[in-house]
C-alpha positions as a LaTeX table, in Angstrom:
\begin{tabular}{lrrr}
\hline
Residue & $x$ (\AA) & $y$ (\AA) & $z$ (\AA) \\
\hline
Unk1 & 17.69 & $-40.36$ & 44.04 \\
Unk2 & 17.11 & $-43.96$ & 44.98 \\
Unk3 & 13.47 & $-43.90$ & 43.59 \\
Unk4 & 14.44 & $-42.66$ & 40.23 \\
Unk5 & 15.76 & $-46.43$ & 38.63 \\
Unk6 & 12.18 & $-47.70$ & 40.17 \\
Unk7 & 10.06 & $-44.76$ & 38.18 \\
Unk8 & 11.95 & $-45.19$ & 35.31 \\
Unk9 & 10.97 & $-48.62$ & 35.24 \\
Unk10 & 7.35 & $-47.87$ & 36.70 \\
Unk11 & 7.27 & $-45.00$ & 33.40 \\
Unk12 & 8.34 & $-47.72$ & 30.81 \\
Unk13 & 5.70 & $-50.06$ & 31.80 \\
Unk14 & 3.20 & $-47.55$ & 31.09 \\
Unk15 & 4.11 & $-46.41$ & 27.54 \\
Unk16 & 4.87 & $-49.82$ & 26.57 \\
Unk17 & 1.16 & $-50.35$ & 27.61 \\
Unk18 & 0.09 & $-47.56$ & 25.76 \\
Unk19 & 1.76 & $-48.33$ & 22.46 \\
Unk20 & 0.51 & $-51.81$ & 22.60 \\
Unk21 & $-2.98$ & $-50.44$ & 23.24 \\
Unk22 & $-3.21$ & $-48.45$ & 20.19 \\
Unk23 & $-1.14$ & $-50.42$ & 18.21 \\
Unk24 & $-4.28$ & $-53.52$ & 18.41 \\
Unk25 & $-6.83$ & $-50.53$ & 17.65 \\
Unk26 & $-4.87$ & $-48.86$ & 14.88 \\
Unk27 & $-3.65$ & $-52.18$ & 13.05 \\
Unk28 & $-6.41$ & $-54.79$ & 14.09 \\
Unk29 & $-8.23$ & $-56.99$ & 11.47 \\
Unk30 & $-10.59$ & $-54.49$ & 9.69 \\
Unk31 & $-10.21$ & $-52.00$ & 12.51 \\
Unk32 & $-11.84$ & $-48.65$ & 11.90 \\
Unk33 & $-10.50$ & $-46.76$ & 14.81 \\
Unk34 & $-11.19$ & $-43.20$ & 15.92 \\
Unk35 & $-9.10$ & $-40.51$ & 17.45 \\
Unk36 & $-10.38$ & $-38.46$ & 20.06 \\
Unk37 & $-9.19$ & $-36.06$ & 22.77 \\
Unk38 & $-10.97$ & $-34.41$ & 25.90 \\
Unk39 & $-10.63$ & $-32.59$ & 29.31 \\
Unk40 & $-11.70$ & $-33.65$ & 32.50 \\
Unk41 & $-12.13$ & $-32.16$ & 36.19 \\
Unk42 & $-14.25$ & $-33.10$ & 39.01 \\
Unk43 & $-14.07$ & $-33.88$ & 43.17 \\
Unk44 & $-11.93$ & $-36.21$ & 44.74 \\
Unk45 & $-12.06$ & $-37.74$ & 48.13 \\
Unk46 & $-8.79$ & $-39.06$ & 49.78 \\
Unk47 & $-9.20$ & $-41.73$ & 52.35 \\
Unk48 & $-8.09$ & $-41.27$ & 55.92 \\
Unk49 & $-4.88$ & $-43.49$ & 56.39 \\
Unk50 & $-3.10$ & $-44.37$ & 59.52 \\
Unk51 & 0.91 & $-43.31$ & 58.55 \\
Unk52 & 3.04 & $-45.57$ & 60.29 \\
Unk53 & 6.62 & $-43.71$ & 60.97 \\
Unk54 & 9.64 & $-45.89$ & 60.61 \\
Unk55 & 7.55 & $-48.45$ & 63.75 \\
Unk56 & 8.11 & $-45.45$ & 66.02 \\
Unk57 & 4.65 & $-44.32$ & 66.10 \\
Unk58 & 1.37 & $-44.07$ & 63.88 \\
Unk59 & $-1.15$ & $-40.84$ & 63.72 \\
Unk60 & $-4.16$ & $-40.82$ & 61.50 \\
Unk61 & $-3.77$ & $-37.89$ & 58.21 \\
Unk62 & $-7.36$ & $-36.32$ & 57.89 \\
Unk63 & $-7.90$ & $-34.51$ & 54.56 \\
Unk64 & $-10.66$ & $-31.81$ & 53.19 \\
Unk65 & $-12.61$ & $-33.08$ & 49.92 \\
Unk66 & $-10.08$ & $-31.94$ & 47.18 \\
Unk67 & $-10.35$ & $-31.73$ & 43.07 \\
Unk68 & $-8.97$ & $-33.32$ & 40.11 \\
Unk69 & $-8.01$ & $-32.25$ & 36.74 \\
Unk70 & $-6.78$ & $-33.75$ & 33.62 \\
Unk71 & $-6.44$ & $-34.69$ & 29.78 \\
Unk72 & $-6.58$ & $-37.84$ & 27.87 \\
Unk73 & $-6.88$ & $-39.16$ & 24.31 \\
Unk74 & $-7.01$ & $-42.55$ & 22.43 \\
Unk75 & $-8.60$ & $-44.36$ & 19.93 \\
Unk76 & $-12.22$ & $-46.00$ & 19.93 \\
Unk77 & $-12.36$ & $-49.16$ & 18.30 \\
Unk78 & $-16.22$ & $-50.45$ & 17.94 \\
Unk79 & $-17.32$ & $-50.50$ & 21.66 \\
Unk80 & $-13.32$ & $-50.55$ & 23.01 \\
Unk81 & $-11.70$ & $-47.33$ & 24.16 \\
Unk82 & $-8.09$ & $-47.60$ & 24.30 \\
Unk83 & $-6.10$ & $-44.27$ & 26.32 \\
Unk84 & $-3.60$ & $-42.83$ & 27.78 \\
Unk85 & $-4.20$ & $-40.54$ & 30.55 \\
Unk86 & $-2.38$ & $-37.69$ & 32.61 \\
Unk87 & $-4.62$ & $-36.57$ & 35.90 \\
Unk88 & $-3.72$ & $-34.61$ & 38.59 \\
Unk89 & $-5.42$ & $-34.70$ & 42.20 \\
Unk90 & $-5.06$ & $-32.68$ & 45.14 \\
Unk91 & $-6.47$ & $-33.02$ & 48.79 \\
Unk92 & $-5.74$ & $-30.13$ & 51.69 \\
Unk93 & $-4.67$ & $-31.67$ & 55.01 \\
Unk94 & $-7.22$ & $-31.19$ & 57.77 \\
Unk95 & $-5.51$ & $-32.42$ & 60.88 \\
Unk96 & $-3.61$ & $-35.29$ & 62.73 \\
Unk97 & $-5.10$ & $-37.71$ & 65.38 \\
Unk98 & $-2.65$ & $-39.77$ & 67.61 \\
Unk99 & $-3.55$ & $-42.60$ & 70.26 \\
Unk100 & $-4.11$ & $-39.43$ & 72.69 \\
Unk101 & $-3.72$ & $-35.95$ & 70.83 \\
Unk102 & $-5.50$ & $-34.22$ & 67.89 \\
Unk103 & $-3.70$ & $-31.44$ & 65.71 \\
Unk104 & $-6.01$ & $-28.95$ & 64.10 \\
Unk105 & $-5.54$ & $-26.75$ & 61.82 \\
Unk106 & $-3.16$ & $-28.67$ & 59.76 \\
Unk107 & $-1.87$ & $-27.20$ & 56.66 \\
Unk108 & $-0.10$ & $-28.47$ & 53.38 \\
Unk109 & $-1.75$ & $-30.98$ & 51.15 \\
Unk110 & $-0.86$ & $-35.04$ & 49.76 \\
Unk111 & $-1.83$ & $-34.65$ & 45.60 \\
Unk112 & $-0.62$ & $-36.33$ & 42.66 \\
Unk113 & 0.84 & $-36.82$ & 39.01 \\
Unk114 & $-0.32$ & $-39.67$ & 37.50 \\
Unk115 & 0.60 & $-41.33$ & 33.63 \\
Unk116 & $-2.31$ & $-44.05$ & 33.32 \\
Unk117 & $-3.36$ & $-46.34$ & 30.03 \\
Unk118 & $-6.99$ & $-47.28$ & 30.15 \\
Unk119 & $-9.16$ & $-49.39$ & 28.67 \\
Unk120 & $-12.64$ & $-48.84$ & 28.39 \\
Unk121 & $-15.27$ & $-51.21$ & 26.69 \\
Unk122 & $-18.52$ & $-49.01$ & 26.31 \\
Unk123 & $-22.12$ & $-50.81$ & 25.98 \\
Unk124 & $-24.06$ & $-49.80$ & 23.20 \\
Unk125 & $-27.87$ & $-50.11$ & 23.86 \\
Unk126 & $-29.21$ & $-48.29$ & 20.65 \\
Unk127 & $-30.24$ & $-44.42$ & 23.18 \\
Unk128 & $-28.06$ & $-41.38$ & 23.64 \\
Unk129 & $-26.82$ & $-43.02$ & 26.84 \\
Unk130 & $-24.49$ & $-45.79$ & 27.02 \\
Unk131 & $-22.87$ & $-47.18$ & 30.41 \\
Unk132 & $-19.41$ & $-48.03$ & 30.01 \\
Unk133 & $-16.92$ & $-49.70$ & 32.38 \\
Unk134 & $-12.77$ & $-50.23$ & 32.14 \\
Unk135 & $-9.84$ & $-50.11$ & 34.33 \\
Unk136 & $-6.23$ & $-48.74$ & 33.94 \\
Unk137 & $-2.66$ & $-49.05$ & 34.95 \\
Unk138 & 0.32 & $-46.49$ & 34.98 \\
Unk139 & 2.83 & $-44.59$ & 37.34 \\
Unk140 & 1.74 & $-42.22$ & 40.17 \\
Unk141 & 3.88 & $-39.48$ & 42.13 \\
Unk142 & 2.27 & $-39.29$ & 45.04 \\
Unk143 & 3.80 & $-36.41$ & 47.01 \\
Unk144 & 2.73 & $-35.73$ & 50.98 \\
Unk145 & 3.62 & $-31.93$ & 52.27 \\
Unk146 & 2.11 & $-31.47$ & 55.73 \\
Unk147 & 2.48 & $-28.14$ & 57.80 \\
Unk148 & 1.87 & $-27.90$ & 61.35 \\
Unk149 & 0.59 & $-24.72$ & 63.19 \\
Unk150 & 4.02 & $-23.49$ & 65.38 \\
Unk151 & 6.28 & $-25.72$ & 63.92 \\
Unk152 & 6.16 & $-25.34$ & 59.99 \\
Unk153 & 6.64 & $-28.08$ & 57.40 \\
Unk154 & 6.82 & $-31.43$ & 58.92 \\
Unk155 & 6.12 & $-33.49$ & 55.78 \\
Unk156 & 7.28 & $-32.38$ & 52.53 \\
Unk157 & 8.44 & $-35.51$ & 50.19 \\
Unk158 & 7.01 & $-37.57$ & 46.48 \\
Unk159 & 7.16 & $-40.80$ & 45.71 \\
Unk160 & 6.59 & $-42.81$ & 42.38 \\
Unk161 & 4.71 & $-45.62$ & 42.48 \\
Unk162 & 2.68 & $-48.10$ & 40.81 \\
Unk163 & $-0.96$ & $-46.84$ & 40.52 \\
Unk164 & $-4.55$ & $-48.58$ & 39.56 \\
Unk165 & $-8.02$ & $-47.63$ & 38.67 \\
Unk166 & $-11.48$ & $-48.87$ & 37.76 \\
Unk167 & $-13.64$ & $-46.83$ & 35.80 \\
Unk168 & $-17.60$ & $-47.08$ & 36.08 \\
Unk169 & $-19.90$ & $-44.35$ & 34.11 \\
Unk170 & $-22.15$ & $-43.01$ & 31.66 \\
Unk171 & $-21.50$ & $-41.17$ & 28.12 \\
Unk172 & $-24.29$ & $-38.91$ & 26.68 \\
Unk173 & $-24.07$ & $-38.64$ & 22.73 \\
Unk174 & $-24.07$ & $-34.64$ & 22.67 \\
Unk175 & $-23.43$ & $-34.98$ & 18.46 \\
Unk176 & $-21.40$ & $-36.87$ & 16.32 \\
Unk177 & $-18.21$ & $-35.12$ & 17.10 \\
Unk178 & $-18.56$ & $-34.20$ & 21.23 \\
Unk179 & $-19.86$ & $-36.89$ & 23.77 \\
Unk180 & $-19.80$ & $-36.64$ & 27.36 \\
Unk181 & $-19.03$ & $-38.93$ & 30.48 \\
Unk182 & $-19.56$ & $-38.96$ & 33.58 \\
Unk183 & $-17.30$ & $-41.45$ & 35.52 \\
Unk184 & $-16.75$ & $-42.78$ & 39.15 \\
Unk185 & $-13.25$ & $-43.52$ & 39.70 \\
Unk186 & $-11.58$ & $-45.52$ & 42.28 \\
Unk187 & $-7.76$ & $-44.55$ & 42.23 \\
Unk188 & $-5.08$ & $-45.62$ & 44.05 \\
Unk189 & $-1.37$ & $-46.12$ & 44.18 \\
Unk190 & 0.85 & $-49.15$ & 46.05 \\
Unk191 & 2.26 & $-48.02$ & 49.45 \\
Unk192 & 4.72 & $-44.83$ & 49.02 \\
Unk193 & 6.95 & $-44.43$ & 51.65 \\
Unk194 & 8.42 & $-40.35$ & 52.42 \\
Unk195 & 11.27 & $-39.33$ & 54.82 \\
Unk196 & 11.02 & $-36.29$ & 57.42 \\
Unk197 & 13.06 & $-33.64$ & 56.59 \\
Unk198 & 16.10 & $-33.15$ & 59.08 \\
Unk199 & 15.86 & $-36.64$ & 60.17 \\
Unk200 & 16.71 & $-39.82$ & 59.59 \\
Unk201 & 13.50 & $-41.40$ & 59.90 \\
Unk202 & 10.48 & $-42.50$ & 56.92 \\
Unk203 & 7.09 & $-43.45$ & 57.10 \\
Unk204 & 4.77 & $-45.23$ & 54.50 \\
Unk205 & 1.19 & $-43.94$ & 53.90 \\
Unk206 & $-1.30$ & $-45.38$ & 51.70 \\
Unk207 & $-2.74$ & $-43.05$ & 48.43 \\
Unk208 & $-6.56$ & $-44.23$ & 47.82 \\
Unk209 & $-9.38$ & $-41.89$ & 46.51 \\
Unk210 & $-12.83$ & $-41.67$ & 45.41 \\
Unk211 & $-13.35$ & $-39.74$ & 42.51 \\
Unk212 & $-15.77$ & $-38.15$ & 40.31 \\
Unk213 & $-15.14$ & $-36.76$ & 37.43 \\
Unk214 & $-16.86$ & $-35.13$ & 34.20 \\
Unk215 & $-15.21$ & $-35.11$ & 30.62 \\
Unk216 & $-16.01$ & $-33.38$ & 27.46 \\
Unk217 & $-14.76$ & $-35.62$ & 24.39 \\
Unk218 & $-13.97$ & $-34.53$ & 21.02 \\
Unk219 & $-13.62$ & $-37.55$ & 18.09 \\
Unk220 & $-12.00$ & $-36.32$ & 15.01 \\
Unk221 & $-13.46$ & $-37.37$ & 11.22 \\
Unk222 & $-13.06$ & $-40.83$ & 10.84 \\
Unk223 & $-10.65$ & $-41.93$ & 8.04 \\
Unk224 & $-12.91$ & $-42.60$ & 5.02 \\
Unk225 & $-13.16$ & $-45.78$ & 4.00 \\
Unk226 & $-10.88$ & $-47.58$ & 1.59 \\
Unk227 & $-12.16$ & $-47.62$ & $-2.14$ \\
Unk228 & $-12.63$ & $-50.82$ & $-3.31$ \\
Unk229 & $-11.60$ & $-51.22$ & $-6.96$ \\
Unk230 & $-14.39$ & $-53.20$ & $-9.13$ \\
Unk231 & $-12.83$ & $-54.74$ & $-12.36$ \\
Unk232 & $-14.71$ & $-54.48$ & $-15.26$ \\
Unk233 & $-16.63$ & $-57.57$ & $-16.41$ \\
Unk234 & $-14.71$ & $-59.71$ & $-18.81$ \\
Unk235 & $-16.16$ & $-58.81$ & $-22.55$ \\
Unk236 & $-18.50$ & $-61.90$ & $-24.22$ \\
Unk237 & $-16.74$ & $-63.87$ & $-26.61$ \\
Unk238 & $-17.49$ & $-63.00$ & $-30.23$ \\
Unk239 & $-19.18$ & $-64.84$ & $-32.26$ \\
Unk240 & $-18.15$ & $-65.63$ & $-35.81$ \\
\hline
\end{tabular}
């Protein structure tokens, strides 16, 4: 329970960030903003990280190549993107290497939850393609369950932490309503630190991934544009 005051505060950061986001594209000088929503899914790598337990002792978590899934929406603005995001990502454990032992066969898996705000400037170049780049800030729960083959669940704890990423694609014009990207992520989330079950002791591990992942976009119709009233030309004066 002693995480939850932290999140909370983490979780207000981010929709503060996301109102302010769309409240510049919805109410900017002559904006002319467009709502859109998509789906995304695609692999995601998760580094191998040493987990240091409570200065005890350190072993080395290897995971499999895992997947990640998700949905966002925002407002384009011109060549800005402004989003909010929810992803998930999961990686299966692979095994454990001490100073002098390897543990195969590991089971379990570290994934997470994650609530980003993005913001994405796309380049226009006048073809179908157009590279974009953008980053994005939010809160991740990061949560590490672990199995061991004879023993059973050794890790099995979440955390909520601040999380970053940088976004680096392409976006193929499919029509007027659909587009789709094709992004390399790098995610990651500041040091979470888990407790063993039925013991008193903790250890920190660091959440970084590679990720690549494939979204199909869908804008909605644009507002149209506001009429502009023309007055009618003031009459000639008579003449007598």
């Amino acid at each position: 329970m002693g995480h939850l005051p932290r999140y909370s505060e983490i979780l207000r950061t981010a929709r503060v960030g996301a109102l302010l986001t769309v409240a510049t594209a919805l109410f900017g000088p002559d904006s002319q903003a467009q709502l859109y929503i998509g789906g995304e899914a695609g692999w995601t790598g998760l580094f191998d990280r040493t987990d240091m337990i409570s200065d005890v002792t350190s072993v080395i978590a290897r995971f499999n190549g895992g997947f990640n899934t998700g949905v966002r929406g925002g407002y384009e603005w011109g060549p800005w993107r402004f989003e909010a995001e929810y992803s998930y990502r999961q990686n299966g454990a692979r095994d454990l290497v001490g100073s002098n032992f390897t543990i195969k066969a590991v089971g379990g898996d570290r994934h997470s939850n994650s609530i980003m705000t993005n913001v994405v400037y796309d380049f226009t170049l006048g073809y179908p393609i157009t590279p974009h780049f953008g980053f994005g800030v939010g809160a991740v729960d990061v949560f590490d369950g672990l199995k061991l083959p004879g023993i059973g669940q050794l890790f099995n704890n979440s955390n909520w932490q601040f999380g970053y990423q940088g976004i680096a694609g392409i976006r193929y014009e499919l029509s007027s309503a659909f587009a789709l990207d094709l992004d390399y992520r790098y995610f990651a989330a500041i040091e979470p630190t888990f407790g063993i079950p039925r013991t008193n002791l903790h250890y920190s591990a660091y959440y970084k991934t590679n990720n690549f992942v494939a979204s199909l976009i869908y804008r909605f119709s644009p507002p149209p544009p506001t009429p502009v009233s023309l007055s009618a030309p003031d009459a000639p004066p008579r003449v007598p």
